[in-house]
C-alpha positions as a printed NumPy array, in Angstrom:
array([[105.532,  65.607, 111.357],
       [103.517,  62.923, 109.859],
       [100.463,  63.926, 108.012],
       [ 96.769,  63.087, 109.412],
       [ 93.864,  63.023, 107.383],
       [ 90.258,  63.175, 108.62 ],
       [ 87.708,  62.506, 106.224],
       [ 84.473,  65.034, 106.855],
       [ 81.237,  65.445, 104.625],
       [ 80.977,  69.211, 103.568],
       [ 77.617,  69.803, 105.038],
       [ 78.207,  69.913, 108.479],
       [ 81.07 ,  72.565, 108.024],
       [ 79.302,  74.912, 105.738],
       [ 75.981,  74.445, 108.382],
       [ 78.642,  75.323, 110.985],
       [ 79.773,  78.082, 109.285],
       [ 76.546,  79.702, 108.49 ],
       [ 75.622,  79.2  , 112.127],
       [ 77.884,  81.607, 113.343],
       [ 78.205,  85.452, 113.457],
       [ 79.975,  87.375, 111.167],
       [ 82.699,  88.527, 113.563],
       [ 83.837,  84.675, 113.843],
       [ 82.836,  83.902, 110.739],
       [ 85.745,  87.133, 109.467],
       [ 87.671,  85.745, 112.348],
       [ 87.876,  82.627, 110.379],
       [ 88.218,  83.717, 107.214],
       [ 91.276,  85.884, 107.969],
       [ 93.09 ,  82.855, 109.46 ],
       [ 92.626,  80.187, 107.202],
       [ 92.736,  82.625, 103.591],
       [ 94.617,  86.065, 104.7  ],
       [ 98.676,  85.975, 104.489],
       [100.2  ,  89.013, 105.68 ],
       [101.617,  90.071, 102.557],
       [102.61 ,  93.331, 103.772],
       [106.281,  92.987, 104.053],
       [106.486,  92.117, 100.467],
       [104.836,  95.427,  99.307],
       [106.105,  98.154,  97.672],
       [106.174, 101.558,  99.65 ],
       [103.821, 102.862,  96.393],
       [101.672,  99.923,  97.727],
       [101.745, 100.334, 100.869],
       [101.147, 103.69 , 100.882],
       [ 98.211, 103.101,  98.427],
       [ 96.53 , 100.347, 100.922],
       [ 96.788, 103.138, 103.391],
       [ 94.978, 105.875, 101.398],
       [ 92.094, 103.549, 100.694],
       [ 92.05 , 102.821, 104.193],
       [ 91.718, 106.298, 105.248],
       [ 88.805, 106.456, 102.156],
       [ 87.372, 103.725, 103.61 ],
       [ 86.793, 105.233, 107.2  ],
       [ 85.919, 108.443, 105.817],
       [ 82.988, 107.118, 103.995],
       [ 84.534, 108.115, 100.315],
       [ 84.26 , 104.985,  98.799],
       [ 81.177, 103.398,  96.988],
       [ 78.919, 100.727,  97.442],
       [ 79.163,  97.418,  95.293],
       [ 75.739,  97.358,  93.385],
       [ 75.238,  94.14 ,  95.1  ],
       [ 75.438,  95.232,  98.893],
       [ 71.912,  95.241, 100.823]])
């Protein structure tokens, strides 16, 4: 496949992006940056991941000192 190349200025995608909700805004942001990675995890890992998980939905984890 040949490759195509659009030139665009910055602006108009990072007004884009701040235009939009959060929930497309993650929706994006787990397409373009998030690999599933999973397969190539260690059970230890994996079984880590799900532990903080379960933390996570339990309300046992912190806050970042940062978060509103």
């Amino acid at each position: 496949m040949p490759l195509k190349t659009v030139n665009i200025p910055i602006e108009p995608i990072i007004n884009l992006l701040k235009s939009l909700d959060n929930d497309f805004k993650d929706e994006i942001f787990n397409r373009v940056f998030i690999e599933n990675i999973e397969d190539a995890m260690t059970a230890v890992e994996k079984k880590a991941v799900s532990k903080a998980e379960i933390e996570f939905k339990t309300g046992k984890t912190k806050k970042w000192p940062f978060v509103k």
